[in-house]
C-alpha positions in Angstrom: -14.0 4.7 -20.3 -11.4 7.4 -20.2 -9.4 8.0 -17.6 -11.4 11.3 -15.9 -14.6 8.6 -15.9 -12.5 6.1 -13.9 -11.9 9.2 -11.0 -15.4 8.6 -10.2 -15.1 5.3 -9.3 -11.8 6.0 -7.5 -13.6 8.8 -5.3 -16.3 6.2 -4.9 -13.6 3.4 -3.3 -12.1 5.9 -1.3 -14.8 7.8 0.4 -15.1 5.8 3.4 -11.3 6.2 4.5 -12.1 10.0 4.4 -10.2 11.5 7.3 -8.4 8.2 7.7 -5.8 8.0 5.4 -3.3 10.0 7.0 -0.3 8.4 5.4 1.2 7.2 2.3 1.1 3.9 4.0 -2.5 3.9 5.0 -3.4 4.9 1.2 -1.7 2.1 -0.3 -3.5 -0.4 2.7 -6.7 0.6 1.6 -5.8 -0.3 -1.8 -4.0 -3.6 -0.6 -5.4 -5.0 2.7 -7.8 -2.7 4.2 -7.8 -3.9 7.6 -4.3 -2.1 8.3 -5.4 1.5 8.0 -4.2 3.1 10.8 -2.1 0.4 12.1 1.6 0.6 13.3 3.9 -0.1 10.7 5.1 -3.4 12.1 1.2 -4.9 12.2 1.8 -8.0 10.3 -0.4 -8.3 7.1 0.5 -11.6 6.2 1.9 -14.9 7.6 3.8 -18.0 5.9 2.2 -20.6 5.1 -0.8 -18.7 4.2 -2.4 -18.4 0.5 -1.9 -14.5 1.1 1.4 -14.3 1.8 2.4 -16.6 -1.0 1.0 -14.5 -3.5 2.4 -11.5 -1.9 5.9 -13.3 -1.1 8.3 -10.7 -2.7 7.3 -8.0 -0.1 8.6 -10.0 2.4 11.9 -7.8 2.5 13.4 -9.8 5.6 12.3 -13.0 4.5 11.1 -13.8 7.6 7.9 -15.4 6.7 5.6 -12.3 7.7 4.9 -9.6 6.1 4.5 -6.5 7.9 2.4 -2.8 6.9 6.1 -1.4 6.8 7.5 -4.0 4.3 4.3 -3.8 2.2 4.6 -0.2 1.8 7.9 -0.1 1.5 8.2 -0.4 -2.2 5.2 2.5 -2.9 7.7 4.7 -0.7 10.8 3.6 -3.1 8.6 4.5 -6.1 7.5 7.9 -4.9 11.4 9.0 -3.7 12.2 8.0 -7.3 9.4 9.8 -8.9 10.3 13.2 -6.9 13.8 13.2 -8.0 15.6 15.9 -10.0 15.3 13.4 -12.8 11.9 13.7 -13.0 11.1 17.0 -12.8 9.7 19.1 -15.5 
C-alpha cells in the first residue's frame, strides 16, 4: 500500500473528531487516548499502578505517578518546535 492509499484510512480514523480537534494536543489524544479530546491539559490520562500507565511510564515528566493530557503531549510539542526550526527549513 503506498503511502497516498494509507490517507484514506487516516481521513477514515479521523472523521468523527471533525470540528473537535482544535489543538495539537487534542490530535495527538485522538491518536493516543481518545477520551481526552477536549479536555484541560491537566485531565489525568493515566494512574500508577495501572497496566496503562506502565506501558506509558516515560511520559510521566514529573514522575509523579499520573500522567496528565499536558505531559502526554508534551513530547509531540517538543518534536514539532524542533521540526520548525531554521535547521529544518528548506
Amino acid at each position: 500500500m503506498t503511502a497516498e492509499d494509507q490517507l484514506d484510512y487516516v481521513e477514515k480514523y479521523f472523521k468523527p473528531y471533525k470540528n473537535k480537534l482544535h489543538t495539537l494536543s487534542d490530535v495527538y489524544m485522538a491518536i493516543l487516548w481518545p477520551a481526552a479530546v477536549g479536555k484541560a491539559s491537566s485531565y489525568v490520562l493515566f494512574k500508577a499502578p495501572g497496566a496503562t500507565y506502565k506501558v506509558n511510564k516515560g511520559l510521566d515528566a514529573n514522575k509523579d505517578g499520573q500522567i496528565t493530557k499536558s505531559e502526554a503531549a508534551a513530547k509531540v510539542f517538543a518534536k514539532l518546535t524542533k521540526g520548525l526550526g531554521a535547521a529544518y527549513r528548506g
